[in-house]
N, C-alpha and C positions, 0 to 999 in steps of 0.2 A: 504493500500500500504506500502509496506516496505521503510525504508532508502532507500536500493541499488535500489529500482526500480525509488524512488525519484532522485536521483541522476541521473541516468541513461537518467531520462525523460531531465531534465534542461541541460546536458550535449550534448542530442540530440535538443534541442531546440537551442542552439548553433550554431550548424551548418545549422538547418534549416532556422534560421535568418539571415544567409550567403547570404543561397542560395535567400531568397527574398529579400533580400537588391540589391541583383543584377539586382533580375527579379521579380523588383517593382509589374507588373500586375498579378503574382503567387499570390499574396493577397486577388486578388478580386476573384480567382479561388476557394482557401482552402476552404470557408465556404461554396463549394458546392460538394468537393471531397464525396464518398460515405462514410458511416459511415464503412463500410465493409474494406472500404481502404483507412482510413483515414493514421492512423498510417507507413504503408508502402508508399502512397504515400508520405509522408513527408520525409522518408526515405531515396527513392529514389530520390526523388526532390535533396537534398541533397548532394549524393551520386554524382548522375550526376554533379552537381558544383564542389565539387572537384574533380574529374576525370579530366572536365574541363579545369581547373584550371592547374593541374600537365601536361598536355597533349601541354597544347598552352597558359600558360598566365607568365611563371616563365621565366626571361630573362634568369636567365645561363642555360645555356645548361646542365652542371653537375648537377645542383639542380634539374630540371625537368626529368633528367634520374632518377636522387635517388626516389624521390616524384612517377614518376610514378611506377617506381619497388617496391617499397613497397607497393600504390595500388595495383598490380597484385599479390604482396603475400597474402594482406590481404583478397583479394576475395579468392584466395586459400583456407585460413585458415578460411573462409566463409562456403567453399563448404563441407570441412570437420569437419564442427560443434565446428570449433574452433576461432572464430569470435572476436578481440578484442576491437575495436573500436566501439563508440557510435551509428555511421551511422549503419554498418553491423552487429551487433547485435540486431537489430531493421530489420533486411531484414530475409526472408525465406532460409535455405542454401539449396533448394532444387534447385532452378533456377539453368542455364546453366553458373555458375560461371568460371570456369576454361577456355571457352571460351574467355569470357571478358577478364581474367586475360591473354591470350597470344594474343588476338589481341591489348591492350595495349600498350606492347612492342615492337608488330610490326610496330607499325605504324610510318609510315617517319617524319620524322624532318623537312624534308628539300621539302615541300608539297605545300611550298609555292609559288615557280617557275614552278607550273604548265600552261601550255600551254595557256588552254581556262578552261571554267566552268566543264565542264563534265570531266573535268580531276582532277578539285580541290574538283569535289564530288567524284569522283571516288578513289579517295588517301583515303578520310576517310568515303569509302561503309564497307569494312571488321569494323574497330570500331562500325559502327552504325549499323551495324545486328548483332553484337554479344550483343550490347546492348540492341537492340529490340525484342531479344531471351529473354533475362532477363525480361525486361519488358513485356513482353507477358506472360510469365509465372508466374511473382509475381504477375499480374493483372487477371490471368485467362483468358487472350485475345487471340485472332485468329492471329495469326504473317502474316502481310500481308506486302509487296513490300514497300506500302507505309509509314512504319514508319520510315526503314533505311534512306529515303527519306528527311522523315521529321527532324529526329533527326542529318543528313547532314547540312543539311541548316541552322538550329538552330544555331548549331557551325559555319557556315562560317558568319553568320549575326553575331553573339557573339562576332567574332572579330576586330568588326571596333564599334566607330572609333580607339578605345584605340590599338588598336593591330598593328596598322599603322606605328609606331614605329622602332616596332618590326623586329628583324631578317627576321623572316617568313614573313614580308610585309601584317599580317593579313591575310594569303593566298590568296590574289586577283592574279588573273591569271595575266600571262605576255601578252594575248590579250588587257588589258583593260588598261595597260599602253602604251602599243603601241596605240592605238583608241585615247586617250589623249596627246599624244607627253611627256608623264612622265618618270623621272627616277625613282629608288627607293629610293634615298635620295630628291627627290621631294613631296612623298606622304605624310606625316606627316604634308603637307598643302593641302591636295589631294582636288582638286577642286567640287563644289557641282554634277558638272555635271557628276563627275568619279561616284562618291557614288550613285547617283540617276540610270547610268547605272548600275554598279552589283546589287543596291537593284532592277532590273528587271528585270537580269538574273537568281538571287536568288526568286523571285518570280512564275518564269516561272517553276523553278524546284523543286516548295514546290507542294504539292501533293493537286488536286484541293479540299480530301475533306478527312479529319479526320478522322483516324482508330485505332482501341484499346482500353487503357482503357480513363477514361476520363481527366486525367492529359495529356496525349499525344494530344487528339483532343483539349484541352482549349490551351496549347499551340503554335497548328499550327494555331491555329485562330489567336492569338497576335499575330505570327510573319507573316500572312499573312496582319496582320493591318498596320504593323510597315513597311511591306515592300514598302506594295504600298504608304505610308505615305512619306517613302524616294525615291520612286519610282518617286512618280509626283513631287517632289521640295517643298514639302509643309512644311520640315523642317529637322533637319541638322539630321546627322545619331545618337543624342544623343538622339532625341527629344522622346516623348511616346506620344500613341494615348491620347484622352481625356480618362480622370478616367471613367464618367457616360459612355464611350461609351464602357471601356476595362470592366465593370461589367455588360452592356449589352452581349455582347459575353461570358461570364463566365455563365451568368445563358442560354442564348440559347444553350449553349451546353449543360448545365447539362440537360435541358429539352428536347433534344433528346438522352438522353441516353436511 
């Protein structure tokens, strides 16, 4: 292996250790990714973090337009074999890049005063099918309904509790403050009983059974864990399933692959 490849590796190891610092039970997934798509899972994994990241977690508003705009050049500069960063140099530039890169920027800011649920997936369905395009294609996978679905949800669970803060109120609908008698300088103590409803509405609308590669279906497993975990009261929205039981669901999925 060369220097620059060494380099390149540790540089991408970097961001991959972002990405599972966040999403702890990704850990008990990696040592079952296929050896085929090891490398691009990690990637992507990756990838999707900071997109994340620039899209719904950076408080200015100014910062998060720059951040994301420059994601959507660099997927450009992706598509056209001209790749400069650690993540995207590491991804295939054959995928539906240029996609991604203009649903990015379309996407509202202001997604968080949506109505009900089906309004707060529906603001970010264009994001997660231009995403799921991607991923369909660097995985070799059949692009079906239900991963814009699943990669929806992902992000609106993503954003609590920590996102509750926030401008965007963690995009919980304005049904679900009205159900509670809440304002939104009241939710940054949002009551268990708030969290345990959306973590049911967000349940109801994760897809009953995982499609694609198998980074996508390990996943929708953990956040279908997590949901109902927060779903029934059985612990607050920080909480994670048990270890033995999130590396039980990492190897049944690899075992129906």
């Amino acid at each position: 292996m060369s220097a620059g490849a060494g380099s390149d590796d540790a540089a991408l190891a970097h961001f991959v250790e972002k990405w599972l610092a966040r999403e702890p039970e990704m850990r008990f997934a990696e040592p079952f990714f296929p050896p085929a798509e090891r490398l691009h899972a990690r990637a992507w994994g990756a990838l999707l973090h900071e997109l994340r990241e620039a899209l719904f977690e950076l408080a200015e508003p100014g910062v998060a337009r720059a951040k994301t705009a420059w994601w959507s050049e660099e997927l450009l500069r992706l598509s056209a074999g001209e790749a400069r960063h650690p993540i995207t140099l590491r991804l295939p530039a054959s995928a539906p890049w240029p996609t991604l890169a203009r649903a990015l920027l379309a996407l509202p800011n202001d997604a968080g005063r949506s109505a009900d649920t089906r309004e707060a997936l529906a603001a970010l369905r264009p994001a997660a099918e231009a995403a799921a395009a991607v991923e369909s294609a660097i995985f070799a996978a059949a692009a079906t309904d239900e991963m814009p679905a699943s990669l929806a949800t992902h992000w609106l669970l993503g954003r609590v509790p920590r996102g509750l803060a926030d401008d965007d109120l963690a995009r919980l609908p304005m049904h679900l403050l009205a159900r509670h008698g809440l304002t939104a300088a009241q939710l940054q103590q949002a009551p268990a009983a708030l969290l345990s409803d959306w973590a049911g509405e967000l349940l109801r609308a994760l897809p009953a059974r995982g499609q694609g590669a198998f980074l996508r279906r390990a996943r929708l497993r953990f956040d279908a864990a997590r949901l109902c975990l927060m779903a029934g009261g059985a612990g607050s929205a920080r909480q994670q399933p048990a270890q033995l039981a999130t590396l039980w669901r990492a190897w049944r999925t690899a075992r129906g692959s």
